[in-house]
N, C-alpha and C positions, 0 to 999 in steps of 0.2 A: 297112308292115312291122309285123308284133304277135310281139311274145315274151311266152312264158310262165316263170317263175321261180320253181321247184319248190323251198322251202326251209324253214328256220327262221327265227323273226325271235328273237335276241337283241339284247334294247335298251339295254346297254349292253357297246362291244367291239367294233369295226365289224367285222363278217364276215357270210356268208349276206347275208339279203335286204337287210339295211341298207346292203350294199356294193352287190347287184347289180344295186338297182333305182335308183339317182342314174348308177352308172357307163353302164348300159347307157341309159337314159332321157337322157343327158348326147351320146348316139352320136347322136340324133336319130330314137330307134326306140320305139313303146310298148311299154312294160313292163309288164307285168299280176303280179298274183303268186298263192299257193298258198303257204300256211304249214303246213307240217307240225308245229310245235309253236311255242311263246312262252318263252322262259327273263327272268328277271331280267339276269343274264350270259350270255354262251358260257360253254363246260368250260374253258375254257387259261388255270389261274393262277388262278383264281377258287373259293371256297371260299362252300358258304352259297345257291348261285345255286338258284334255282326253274324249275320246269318244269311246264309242263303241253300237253299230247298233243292235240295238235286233229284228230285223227282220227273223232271223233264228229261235227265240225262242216262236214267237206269233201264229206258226201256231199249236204248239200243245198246246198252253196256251187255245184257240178258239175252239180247238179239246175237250178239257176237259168241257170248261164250257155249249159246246153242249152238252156233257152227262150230264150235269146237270139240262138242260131244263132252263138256265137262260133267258130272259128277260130284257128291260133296258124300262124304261118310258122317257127318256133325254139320248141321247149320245150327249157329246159334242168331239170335234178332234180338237187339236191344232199345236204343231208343229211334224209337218210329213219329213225325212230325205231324204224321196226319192218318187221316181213315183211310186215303186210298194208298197209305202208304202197308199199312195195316193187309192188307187186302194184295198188295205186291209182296209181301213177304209169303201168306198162303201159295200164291203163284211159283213165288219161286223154288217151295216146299215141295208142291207137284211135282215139276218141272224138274229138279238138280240132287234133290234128296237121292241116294243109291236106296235100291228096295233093303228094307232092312236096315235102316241108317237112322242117327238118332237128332229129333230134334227139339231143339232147349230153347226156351224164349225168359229173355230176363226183359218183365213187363214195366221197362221205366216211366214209371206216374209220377212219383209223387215220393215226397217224405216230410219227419215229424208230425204226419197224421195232416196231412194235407195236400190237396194235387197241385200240381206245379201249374202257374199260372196259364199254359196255354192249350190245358187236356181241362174237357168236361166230360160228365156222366155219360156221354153219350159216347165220347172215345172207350169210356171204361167197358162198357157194355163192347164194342167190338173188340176191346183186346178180350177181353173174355174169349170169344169166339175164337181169338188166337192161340189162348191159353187150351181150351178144350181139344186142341189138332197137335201138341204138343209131348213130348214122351217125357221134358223134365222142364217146371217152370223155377226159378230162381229169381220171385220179388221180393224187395224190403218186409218189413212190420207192416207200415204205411199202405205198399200196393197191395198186400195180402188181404188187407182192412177190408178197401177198394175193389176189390175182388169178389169177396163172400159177403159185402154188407155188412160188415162187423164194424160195431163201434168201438175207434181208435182208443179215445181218451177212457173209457170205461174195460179197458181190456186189461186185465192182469197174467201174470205168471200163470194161473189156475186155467186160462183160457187158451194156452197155447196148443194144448191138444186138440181142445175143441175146433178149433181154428183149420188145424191141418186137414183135418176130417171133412170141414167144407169144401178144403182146395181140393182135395183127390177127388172131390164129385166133376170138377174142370178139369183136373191135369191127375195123372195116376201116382207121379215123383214131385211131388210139390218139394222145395228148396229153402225157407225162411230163415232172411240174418235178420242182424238186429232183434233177437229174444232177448231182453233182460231180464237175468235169474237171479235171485239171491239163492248163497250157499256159504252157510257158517258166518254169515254177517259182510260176508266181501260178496262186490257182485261180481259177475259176468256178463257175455253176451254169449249168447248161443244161437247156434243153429238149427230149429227142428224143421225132420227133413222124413220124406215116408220110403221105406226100401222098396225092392220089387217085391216081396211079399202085402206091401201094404200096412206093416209095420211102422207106427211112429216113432221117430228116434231121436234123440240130440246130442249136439254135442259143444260143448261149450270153454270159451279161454277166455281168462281174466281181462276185464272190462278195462280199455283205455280210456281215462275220461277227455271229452273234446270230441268237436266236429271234424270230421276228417273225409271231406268229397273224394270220390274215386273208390271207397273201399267197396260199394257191391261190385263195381267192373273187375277189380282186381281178384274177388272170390270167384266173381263168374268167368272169369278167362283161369283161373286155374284151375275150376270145376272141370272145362272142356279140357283142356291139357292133361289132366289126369285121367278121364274118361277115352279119349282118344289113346292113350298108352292103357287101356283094357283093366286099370284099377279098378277093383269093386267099389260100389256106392260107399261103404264107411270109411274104408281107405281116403276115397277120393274127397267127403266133405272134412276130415280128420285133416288130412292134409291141407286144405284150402284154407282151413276154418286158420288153421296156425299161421300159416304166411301171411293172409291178409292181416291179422293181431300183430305179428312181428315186422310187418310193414306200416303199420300205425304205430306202433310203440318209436319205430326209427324215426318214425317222422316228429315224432313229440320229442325225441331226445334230439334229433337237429334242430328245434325249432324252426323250423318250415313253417312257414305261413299254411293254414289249411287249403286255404284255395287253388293252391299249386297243384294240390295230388301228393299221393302217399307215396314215401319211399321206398319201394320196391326193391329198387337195382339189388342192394346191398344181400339181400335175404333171398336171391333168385337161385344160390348157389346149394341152402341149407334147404330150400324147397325140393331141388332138382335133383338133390341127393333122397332127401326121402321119399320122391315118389319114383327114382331108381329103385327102393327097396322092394318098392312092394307093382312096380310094374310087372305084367305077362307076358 
């Protein structure tokens, strides 16, 4: 089993590549990667961080590993810097996907009901296109918004069905964290997510409160971890949905600075157990 891991590396601030290439390579799956850019930091909380766009460097990176006759069984694409970046990931879907092979795009825009300062409507409109060539997308609340035209701030509990039903007209396995449910007066966050049947479903673990960057890379790189070991879809978001909560929960009991990234390391052991249990 070979995945591909479509992202940025920032080197300091665990999220993108630096999260999803230990998590997923930890599943017992090779992990290969594709940098779309290099930052000093991630953007959350960070002032001063540096960037540079490896878009000039990936077309002979792609050149070489077609002499190689690689393959991928999972490409997943996360954060992409630009439209023709957007547009090299399609390419490389063509191109490296095995027939029959699955691929996941986690469409990073934006969060708290806002796109992140350096995406406009008109990116959103091509990730769309992205999302539509896709066999399982995994955006925030926020990209989901982004996605189907749905108003952020006006969106309740009552509307996350609704909501799903728009993404499967784009992608057939839509993925959504960050749902805030109330049940019995404590909230949660959940996940709803649509099976291969098309079936809406969710599932949900007690709501840590606080900002905590990193946590959609950390569900999305244990989404492909699990799915790469042939877990079925509830399995697989069941399992993700708890690591990435018991990875925020850790980080709130270390008191870790949010901006750092969530603590993972600790909880990689009680994941890798449970998704022993129910691997094929």
């Amino acid at each position: 089993m070979r995945v591909l891991a479509i992202n940025d590396i920032s080197c300091v601030g665990k999220c993108s590549l630096t999260v999803a290439l230990p998590i997923i390579s930890a599943c017992g799956v090779t992990c290969d990667i594709l940098p779309t850019a290099i930052l000093s930091t991630h953007t959350g909380g960070f002032q001063g961080y540096t960037f540079r766009d490896l878009s000039d460097d990936i077309p002979a990176i792609l050149a070489h590993w077609k002499s190689l006759g690689l393959k991928y069984d999972i490409i997943i694409s996360g954060y992409l810097g630009s439209i023709s970046q957007i547009d090299m990931v399609k390419s490389v879907k063509k191109n490296f996907l095995k027939e029959g092979g699955l691929f996941i795009v986690d469409p990073v825009m934006g969060d708290n009901g806002v796109l992140y300062s350096h995406f406009d409507q008109k990116f959103v409109e091509e990730m769309k296109s992205l999302c539509k060539i896709a066999d399982i997308i995994v955006p925030n609340l926020t990209e989901a918004c982004f996605l189907t035209n749905t108003d952020y701030a006006s969106l309740t509990e009552d509307g996350y069905d609704a909501l799903l039903q728009k993404l499967k007209i784009l992608c057939p396995q839509p993925s959504v964290t960050g749902c805030d449910i109330l049940r019995g007066g404590k909230k949660y966050s959940a996940v709803f997510y649509a099976d291969l049947n098309g079936s809406v479903k969710q599932y949900a673990t007690e709501k840590v409160e606080g900002t905590f960057h990193g946590s959609g890379d950390v569900y999305a790189s244990a989404l492909v971890g699990a799915l790469a070991r042939h877990v079925p879809m509830d399995e697989a978001v069941r399992i993700s949905a708890d690591f990435t909560k018991n990875s925020i929960a850790q980080t709130k009991a270390d008191k870790t600075e949010a901006r750092y990234g969530l603590n993972s390391e600790s909880q990689m052991l009680p994941f890798l157990l449970a998704l022993d249990k129910v691997a094929q």
